[in-house]
C-alpha positions, -999 to +999 in steps of 0.1 A: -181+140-119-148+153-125-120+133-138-090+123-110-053+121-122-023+112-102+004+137-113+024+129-082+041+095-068+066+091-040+076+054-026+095+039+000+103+004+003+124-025+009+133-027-031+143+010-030+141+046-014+128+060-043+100+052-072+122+048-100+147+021-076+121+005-060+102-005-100+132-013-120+145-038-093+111-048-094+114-052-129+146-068-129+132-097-103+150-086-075+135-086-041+145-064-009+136-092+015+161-104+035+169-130+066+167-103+097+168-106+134+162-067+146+148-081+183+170-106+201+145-121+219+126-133+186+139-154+159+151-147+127+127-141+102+122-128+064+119-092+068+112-059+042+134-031+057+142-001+041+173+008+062+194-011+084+170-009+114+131-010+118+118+023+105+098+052+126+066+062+109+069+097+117+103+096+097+092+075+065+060+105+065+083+133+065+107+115+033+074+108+008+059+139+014+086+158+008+097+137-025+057+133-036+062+174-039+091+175-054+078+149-078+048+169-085+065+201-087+043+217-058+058+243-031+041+242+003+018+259+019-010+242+000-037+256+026-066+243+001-052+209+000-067+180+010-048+151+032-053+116+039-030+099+054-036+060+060-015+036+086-032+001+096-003+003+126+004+040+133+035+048+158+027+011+173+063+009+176+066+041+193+040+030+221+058-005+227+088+019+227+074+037+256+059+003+280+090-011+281+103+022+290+080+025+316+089-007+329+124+002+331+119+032+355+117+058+330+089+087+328+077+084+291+061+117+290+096+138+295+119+144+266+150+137+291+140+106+305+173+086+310+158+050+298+145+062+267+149+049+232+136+075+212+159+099+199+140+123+194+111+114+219+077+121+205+051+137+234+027+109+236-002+130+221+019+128+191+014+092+182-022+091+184-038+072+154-047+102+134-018+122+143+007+106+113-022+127+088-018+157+107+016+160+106+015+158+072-004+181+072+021+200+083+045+195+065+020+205+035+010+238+052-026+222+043-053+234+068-085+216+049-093+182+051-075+157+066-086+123+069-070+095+084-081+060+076-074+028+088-086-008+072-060-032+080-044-040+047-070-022+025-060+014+038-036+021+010-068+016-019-095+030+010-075+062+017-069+070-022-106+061-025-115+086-006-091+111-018-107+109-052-141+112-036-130+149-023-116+154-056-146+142-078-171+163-057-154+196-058-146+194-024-107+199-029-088+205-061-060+190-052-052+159-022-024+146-015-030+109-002-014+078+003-006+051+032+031+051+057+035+017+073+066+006+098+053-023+111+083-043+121+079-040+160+079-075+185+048-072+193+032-070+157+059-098+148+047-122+179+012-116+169+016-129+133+036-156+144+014-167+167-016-169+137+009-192+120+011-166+092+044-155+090+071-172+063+104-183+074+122-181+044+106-158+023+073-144+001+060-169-027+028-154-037+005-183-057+033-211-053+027-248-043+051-242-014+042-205-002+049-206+036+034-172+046+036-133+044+064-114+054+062-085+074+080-051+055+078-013+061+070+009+032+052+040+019+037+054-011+018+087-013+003+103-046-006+142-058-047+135-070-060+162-088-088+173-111-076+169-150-086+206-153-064+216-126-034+195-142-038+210-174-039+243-164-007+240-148+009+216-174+016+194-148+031+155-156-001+131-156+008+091-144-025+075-147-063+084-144-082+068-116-116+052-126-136+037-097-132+015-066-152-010-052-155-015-013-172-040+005-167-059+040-175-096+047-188-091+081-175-129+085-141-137+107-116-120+119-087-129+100-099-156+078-118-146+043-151-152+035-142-188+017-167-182-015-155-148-015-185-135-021-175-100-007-149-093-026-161-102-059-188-077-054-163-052-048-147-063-078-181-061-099-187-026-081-153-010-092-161-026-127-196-009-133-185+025-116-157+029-142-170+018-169-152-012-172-160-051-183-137-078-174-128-082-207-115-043-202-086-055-175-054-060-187-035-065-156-048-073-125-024-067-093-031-090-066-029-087-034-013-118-032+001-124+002+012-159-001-005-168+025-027-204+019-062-188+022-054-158+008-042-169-023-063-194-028-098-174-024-082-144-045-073-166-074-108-182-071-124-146-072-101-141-103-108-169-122-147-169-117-149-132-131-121-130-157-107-149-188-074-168-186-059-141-204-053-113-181-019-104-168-020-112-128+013-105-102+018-095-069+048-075-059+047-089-020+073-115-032+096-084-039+089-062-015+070-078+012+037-067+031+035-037+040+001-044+060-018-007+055+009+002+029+004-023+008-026-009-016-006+021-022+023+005-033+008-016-056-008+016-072+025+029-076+034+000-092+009-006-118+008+035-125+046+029-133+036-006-152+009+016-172+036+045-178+064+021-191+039-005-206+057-034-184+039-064-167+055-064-133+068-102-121+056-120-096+088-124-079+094-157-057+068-175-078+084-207-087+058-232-091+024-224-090-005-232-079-031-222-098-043-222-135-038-174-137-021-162-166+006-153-138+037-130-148+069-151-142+093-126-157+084-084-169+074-080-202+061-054-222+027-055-232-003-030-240-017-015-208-047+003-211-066-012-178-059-021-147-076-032-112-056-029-078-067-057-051-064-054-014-080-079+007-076-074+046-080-087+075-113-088+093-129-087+054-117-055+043-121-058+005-105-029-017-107-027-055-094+000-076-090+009-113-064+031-128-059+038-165-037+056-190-054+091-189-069+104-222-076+070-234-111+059-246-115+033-219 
């Protein structure tokens, strides 16, 4: 099959509105998470906002795309280019926007209605689940494939998996893929809080006294390519991607399998596709959520299949979770750790839990290989591995 390199990145996030802010403050052991109350009739919480106010998806879309091209050095229209587009929440906030419009009196279907909200209103057809992908694919002035997944917090790895699937097969050259997530609405917020799985003071993946996750907007979106196509257009190269490994636990709905049996076979299955032993990985970034079960079953996943010596972090401490965002982040995130050859912290970790060669502060260190972990709800198991491209892996 043909070889896949990222030679684009764009990232949004509580840490940073770009890439480059959102890693160094990463880097430095800053977080973005902060003490919010954006809905009156909720409580404060630890939130992950980019701006001042909760975020549209439609508007965090528009800002990656356009910096992913700029980053890439790309010029729409791209008509042969692929898109996939992933959002576990989609314009949620729009549609609880629009009830409680309703319920006011006002007609959510006309653009003048007096009660609404939205400025500018979005025609309902608009904020369909797959219509985030298609107006990206707009913007692109792509009219091939467009895809739009949605696994709950493994979207961000399942929607560059398949992105390299279109690129490995010939089917597109070039895809532009990613995941956009502005999940801060009351409704998501009183859902999680009614699981009990929401934090009240803030993210400590893999610490004794982790209370929870905490809810954050973000987006990260990458240029894949074929290596041929890069290097015939001397394009920049960030990483090479080597396999995934997807698997479902068919188990609970929100509760992982407790041996996690599921998700160390999509661990095993990323391994073999690329190539890859254990004793390959160099850094492994978690999905860490810091919530108890979470953490607990991924650190037992990582210390049945891999020596005490690999790197492990999770970067929700810093930057919260992003739900459907969160895979693609954390690819950002380790192509910038492979790039710089810096361990990423895992900020809010005080005291931890469990015997993992966890990063406490950034380091340098050699990077060759490394495996992305997303875990969701309902058993949604995502594994990915990236690498420096042109290395003997």
């Amino acid at each position: 099959m043909l070889q896949v390199v990222i030679t684009g990145i764009s990232l949004l996030s509580a840490l940073g509105e770009s890439l480059e802010d959102s890693f160094w403050n990463l880097i430095a052991g800053k977080s973005g998470i902060k003490l919010l109350q954006p809905f009156p009739e909720l409580e404060e919480r630890p939130l992950g906002l980019i701006g001042k106010k909760p975020a549209q998806i439609r508007m965090l879309t528009q800002l990656v795309i356009a910096s992913v091209l700029k980053d890439a050095e790309l010029v729409p229209p791209m008509p042969a280019c692929g898109v996939v587009i992933g959002s576990s929440r989609g314009h949620q906030g729009m549609w609880e926007q629009m009830v409680c419009q309703m319920g006011a009196g006002g007609d959510f279907s006309s653009p003048h209605s007096p009660h609404s909200p939205l400025s500018p209103p979005l025609p309902w057809l608009e904020t369909l689940p797959h219509m985030n992908a298609i107006a990206a694919a707009r913007q692109v002035g792509a009219s091939g494939v467009v895809l739009a997944p949605m696994a709950a917090c493994a979207t961000g790895i399942w929607s560059i998996a398949q992105a390299a699937y279109l690129v490995q097969t010939g089917q597109c050259e070039r895809v532009i893929a990613g995941a956009v997530e502005a999940p801060i609405t009351p409704l998501t917020l009183a859902g999680f809080q009614q699981m009990g799985a929401l934090a009240k003071t803030g993210a400590y993946p893999f610490d004794l006294q982790r209370e929870g996750l905490v809810l954050a907007e973000g987006a990260a979106v990458f240029v894949l390519e074929s290596a041929e196509l890069a290097k015939q257009r001397q394009a920049r190269v960030y990483g090479q991607i080597l396999g995934f490994g997807l698997t479902a636990d068919a188990y609970h709905p929100n509760s992982p399998e407790p041996e996690g049996r599921s998700a160390i076979a999509a661990v095993k299955q990323c391994l073999e596709r690329s190539n890859l032993t254990p004793d390959d990985i160099d850094y492994i970034h978690a999905h860490g959520t810091a919530t108890q079960l979470n953490d607990s079953i991924e650190s037992l996943i990582i210390q049945r299949l891999f020596s005490h010596n690999v790197a492990v972090s999770s970067t929700k401490g810093a930057t919260g979770h992003t739900l459907g965002g969160s895979g693609a982040l954390g690819a950002a995130f380790s192509l910038m750790a492979l790039k710089h050859q810096i361990l990423p912290p895992c900020v809010g970790l005080k005291n931890p839990e469990f015997d993992l060669n966890l990063v406490r502060t950034a380091r340098y260190s050699e990077i060759k290989n490394v495996l992305c972990f997303s875990f969701g709800f309902g058993g949604q198991n995502a594994v990915m591995a990236l690498a420096k491209f042109g290395q003997a892996v």
